[in-house]
C-alpha positions, -999 to 999 in steps of 0.1 A, spaced: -167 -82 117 -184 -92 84 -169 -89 55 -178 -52 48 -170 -39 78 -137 -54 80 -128 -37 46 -142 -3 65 -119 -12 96 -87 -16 75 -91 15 56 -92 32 90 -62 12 101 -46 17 69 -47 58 69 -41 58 109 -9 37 106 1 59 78 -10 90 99 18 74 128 44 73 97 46 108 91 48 118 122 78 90 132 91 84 98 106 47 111 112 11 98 82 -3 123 57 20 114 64 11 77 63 -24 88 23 -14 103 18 0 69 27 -32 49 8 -56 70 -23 -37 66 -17 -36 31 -14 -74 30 -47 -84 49 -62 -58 25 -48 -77 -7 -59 -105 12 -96 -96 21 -99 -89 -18 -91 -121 -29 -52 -116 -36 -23 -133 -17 8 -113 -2 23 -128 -37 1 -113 -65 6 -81 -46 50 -88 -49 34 -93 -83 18 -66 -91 43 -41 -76 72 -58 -98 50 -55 -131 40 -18 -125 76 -10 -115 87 -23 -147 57 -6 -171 54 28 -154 91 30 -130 96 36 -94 102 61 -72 137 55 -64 158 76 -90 133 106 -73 117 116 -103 83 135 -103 64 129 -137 40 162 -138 23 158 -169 7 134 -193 -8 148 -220 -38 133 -242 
């Protein structure tokens, strides 16, 4: 595949594998979900690392999901 349609063949993958997720909400299908998301970091120039990276910093500016609180607003 070149370069482009790689890109177009892991966006496909991506929403497929997340399309399998919701149906079987399991550990493996998760797993499918994170390794297209790493050869995606990966096709754009970013290793498995600045993607740990990136998570960590935006977890620490803007929070997680984990205390299962929904932010509805921001205003200007």
């Amino acid at each position: 595949l070149s370069d482009e349609e790689s890109k177009q063949y892991l966006r496909k993958k991506l929403t497929e594998e997340v399309d399998e997720y919701l149906i079987n909400e399991s550990l493996e299908e998760l797993a499918d979900i994170v390794e297209v998301l790493y050869t995606l970091a990966e096709v754009h120039g970013h290793s498995v690392f600045d993607l740990g990276r990136m998570r960590r910093r935006k977890l620490f500016e803007k929070g997680g999901f984990v205390n299962k609180i929904c932010l509805e607003y921001v205003g200007d």
